[in-house]
N, C-alpha and C positions, 0 to 999 in steps of 0.2 A: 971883454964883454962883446956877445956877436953883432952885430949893426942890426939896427929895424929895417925892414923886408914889406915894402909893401907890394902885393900882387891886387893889382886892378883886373875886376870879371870884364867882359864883353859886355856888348849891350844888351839887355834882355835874360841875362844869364843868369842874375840873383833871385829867381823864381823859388830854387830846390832850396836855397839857404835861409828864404822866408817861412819855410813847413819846417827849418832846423834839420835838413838832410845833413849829413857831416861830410860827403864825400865832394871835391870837386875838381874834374875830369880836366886835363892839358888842356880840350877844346874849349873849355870855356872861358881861358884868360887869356886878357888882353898883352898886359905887361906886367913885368916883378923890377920891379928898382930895388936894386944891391945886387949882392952876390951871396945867397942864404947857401948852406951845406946841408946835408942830406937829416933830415928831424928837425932843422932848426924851428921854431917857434914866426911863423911870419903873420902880417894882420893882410884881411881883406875887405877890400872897397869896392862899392858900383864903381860905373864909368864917371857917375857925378858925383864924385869922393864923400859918399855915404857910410861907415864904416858898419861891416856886418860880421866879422869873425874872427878869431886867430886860429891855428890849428898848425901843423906840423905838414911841413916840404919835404916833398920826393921827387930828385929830378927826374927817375929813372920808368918810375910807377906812372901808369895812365891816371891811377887818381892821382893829381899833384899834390893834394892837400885835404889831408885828416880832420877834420875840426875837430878841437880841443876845446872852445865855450863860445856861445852866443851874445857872453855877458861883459859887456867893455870894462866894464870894474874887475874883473875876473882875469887874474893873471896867469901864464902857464909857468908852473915853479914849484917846488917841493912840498908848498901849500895844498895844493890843486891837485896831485897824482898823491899824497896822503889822506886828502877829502875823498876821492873817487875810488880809492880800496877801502877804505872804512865802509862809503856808501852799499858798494857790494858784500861786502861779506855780513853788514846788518840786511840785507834782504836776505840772502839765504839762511841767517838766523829765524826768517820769517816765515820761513817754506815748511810745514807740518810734516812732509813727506821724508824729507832729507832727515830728521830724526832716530828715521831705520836704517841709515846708510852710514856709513862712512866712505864712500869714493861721489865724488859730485865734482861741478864746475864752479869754480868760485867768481871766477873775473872773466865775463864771453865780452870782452872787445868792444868795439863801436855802441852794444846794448849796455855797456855799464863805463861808458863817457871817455873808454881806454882802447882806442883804436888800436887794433893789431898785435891785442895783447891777448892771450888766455892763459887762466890759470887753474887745472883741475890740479885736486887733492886725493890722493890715495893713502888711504890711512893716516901716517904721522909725515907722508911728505906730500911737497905741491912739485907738479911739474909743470913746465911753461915754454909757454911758445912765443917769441916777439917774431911777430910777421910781418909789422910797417917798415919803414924809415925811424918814424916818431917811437914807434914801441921801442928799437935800437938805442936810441937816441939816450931815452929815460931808462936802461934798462936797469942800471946800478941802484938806481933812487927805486924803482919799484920793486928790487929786491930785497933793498931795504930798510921799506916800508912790509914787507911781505914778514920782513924777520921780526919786525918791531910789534903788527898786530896778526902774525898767527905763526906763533912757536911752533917748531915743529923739528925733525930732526934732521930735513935738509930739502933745498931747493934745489930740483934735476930741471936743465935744459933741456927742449925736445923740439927747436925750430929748425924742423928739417923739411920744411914745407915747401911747397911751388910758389905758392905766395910769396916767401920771403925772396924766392929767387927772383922776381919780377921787380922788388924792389932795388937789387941790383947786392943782397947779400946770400953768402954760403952757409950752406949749413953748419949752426953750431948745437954740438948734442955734449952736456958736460955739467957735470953736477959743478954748481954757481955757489952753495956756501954747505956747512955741516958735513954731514955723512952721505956718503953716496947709497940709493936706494938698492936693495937687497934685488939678485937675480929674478924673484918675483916677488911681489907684494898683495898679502890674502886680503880681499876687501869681501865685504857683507851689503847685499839689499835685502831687507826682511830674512827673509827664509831662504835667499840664496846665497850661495861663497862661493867668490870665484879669485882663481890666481891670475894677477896682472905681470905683464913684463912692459915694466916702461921702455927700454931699452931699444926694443926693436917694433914692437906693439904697432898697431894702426893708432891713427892719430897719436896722443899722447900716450895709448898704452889699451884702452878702453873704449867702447860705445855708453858713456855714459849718456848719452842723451836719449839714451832709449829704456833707461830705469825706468818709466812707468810703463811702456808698452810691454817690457818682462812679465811686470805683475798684471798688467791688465790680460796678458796671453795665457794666465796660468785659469782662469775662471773657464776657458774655452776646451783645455787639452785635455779633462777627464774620459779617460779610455779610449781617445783619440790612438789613431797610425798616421802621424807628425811627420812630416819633410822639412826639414830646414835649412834650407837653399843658402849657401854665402854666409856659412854656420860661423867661420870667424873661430874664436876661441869656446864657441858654444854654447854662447847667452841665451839664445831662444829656446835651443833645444833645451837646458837646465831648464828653465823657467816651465818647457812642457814636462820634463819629468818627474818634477817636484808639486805639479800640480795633476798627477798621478794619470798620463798618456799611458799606452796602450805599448806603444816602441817609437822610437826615433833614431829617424836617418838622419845623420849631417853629412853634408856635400862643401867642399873646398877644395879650391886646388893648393891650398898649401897645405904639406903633411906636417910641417913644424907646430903650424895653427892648430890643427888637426888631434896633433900629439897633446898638446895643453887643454887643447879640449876634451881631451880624455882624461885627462888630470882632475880639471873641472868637474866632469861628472863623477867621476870618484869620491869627491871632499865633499861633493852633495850626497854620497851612501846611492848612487842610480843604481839598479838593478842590471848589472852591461850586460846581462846575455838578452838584452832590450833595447839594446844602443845600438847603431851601427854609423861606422865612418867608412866617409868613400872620397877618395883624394880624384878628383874629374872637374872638369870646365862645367858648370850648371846648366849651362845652352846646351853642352853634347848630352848630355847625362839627361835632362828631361825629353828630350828626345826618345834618346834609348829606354825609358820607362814608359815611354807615350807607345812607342812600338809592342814592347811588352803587354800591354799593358796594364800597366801595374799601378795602382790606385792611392789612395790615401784620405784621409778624415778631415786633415788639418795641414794647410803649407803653409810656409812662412819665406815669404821670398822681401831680402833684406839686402841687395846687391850694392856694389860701391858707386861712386860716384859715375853716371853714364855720360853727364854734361859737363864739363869745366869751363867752356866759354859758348860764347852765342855761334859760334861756329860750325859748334858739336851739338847743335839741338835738332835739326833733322835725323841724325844718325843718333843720336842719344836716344830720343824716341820711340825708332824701331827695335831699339835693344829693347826699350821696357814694355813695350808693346809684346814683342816675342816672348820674352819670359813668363808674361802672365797668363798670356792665350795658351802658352802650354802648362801652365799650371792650372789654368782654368779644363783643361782634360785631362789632366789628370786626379780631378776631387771625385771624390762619391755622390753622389746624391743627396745635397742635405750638408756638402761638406766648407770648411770655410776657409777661404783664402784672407792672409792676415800682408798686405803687400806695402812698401816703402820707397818713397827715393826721397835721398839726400841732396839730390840737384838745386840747386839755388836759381836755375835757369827754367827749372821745371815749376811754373806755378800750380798752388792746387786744382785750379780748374781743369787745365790741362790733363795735370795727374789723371784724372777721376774723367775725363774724355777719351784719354789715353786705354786705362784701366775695363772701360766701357765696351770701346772699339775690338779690344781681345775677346771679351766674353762674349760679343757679339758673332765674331771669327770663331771662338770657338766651338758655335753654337749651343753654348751655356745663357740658362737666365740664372740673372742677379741682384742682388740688392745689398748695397751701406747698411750694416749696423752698427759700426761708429766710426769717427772719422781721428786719427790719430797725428801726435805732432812731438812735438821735443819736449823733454820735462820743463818746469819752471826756473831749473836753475839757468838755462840756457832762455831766459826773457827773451821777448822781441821789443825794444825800445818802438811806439807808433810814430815816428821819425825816423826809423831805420827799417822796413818794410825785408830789407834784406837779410835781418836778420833772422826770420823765416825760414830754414833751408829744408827740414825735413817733414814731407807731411807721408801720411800713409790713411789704409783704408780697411776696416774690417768688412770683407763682402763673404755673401753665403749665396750658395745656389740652391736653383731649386731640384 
């Protein structure tokens, strides 16, 4: 049995733990009495032995400690990570939208009381990511728990993340129980199908968290000439062809992506001599159509992450700055710019000062007609503000 771990905060420090933040940062403790191992379960107290949390130890992580409950009768144990996937997977029973899907996110982490855990589902498998200490820790018990309330034909590994490596583990990619998941797997939203590769895939395989902005982009693309910038496996651009565009370009620098998304648009019936792929950097390449100049109805600028730490948020900036101002000269008159970031460093104010500042550069006016964020299945717990990461902006010029 591991020994009790008590970490005392600093003075002043139990400010974030009284709003129930869950995360808390090396600076903020004073001292840990024992010798706790990497997930282990430890309790936390003011400086005048107040007790305010348990949660899960990371020696390696700047967060030290995950919080796992607020609640002193609340213990961390096979109880407690069976209550908190039950808890999730009945809210997503609750979400009307997810009814036309079968690929969604069942369990996003610190938002559903399972720091460092995620679990999306593709078809009849779930794939998973443990990115804490704690997620490590419990990984077995939440497997299975996973096996016990949601059958399926097998649970694939996919924590090959940067995060995990900050905790001080390697990446493990490996189907964990059942059948190992088929070189792709066909999932369905409404009226799109698209082929997933868990495998090697961005995040777990898929941009799930952008299923409504799909269907929200298809009301927009009728007889539209679509750019869809950081096209991925193809998601936006599908979403404009099927909501019956005019043609669409996707841009990526990878041809493998690139290939699938040709796939994609196939199994949607697209019209290809209306498609076009172009394997190029997005920065060269708008450029090069900006010189041309070569026009369009409708862009979709969807780029990856420009921010990872506070580091990289001057230079994160000017990326997203760049890419807009030159998509904002390259619309039509009348045309509308559909633009994203997933930066968790980027808040939406910024976004949308950011966004501003281009179309001011690029001597375009414009205006929000709606403002865009992550589906429901990805919650933002209002305790966890960070779980916020992807906002985006429908703008139209004049």
């Amino acid at each position: 049995m591991n020994q009790f771990v008590k970490i005392t905060l600093n003075s002043g420090r139990e400010g974030s733990l009284l709003r129930h933040h869950p995360w808390i940062f090396s600076g903020a403790i004073k001292s840990v009495e024992g010798n706790p191992v990497d997930g282990q379960t430890v309790e936390i107290f003011t400086i005048d032995r107040q007790w305010m949390a348990r949660g899960s130890y990371s020696s390696k992580s700047q967060i030290r400690v995950r919080i796992l409950s607020f609640n002193l009768d609340e213990h961390v144990d096979q109880d407690l990570i069976k209550n908190r996937i039950a808890g999730a997977i009945a809210l997503r029973k609750d979400i009307a939208d997810l009814a036309g899907t079968n690929a969604y996110r069942l369990i996003f982490a610190e938002s559903d009381g399972l720091p460092g855990v995620i679990v999306d589902r593709y078809d009849d498998f779930l794939v998973c990511q443990f990115l804490s200490a704690g997620a490590e820790y419990w990984k077995d018990e939440i497997v299975s728990q996973l096996k016990a309330q949601w059958p399926c034909s097998g649970i694939f590994e996919r924590s090959d993340s940067d995060s995990r490596l900050k905790e001080g583990y390697q990446d493990s990619v490996m189907t964990l129980t059942g059948d190992a998941p088929p070189p792709l797997i066909p999932i369905k939203e409404g009226p799109l199908h698209f082929l997933v590769d868990v495998y090697n895939g961005h995040k777990t395989g898929f941009y799930l968290d952008q299923r409504q902005n799909r269907a929200l982009l298809m009301k927009y693309a009728e007889n539209k000439e679509v750019l869809n910038a950081f096209s991925y496996t193809g998601g936006f651009g599908i979403a404009a062809s099927v909501g019956k565009s005019f043609h669409v370009t996707n841009v990526d620098t990878s041809q493998e992506t690139l290939d699938l998304a040709r796939q994609n648009f196939q199994l949607n019936e697209a019209d290809m001599d209306n498609i076009e792929f172009i394997q190029e950097d997005v920065f060269n390449l708008l450029r090069t159509f900006r010189d041309s100049r070569r026009q369009f109805d409708l862009i979709v600028l969807d780029p990856p992450k420009f921010v990872a730490s506070a580091s990289q948020l001057s230079g994160g900036t000017r990326g997203y700055k760049d890419i807009n101002l030159l998509a904002f000269k390259l619309l039509r008159p009348g045309g509308i710019l559909i633009t994203f970031s997933c930066s968790g460093y980027v808040k939406p104010d910024l976004f949308q000062k950011i966004v501003a500042d281009a179309a001011i550069d690029a001597g375009r006016e414009a205006y929000v007609l709606e403002y865009l964020s992550q589906g429901p299945d990805h919650p933002v717990a209002l305790n966890f503000p960070e779980g916020l990461y992807l906002k985006g902006m429908v703008c139209r010029v004049n």
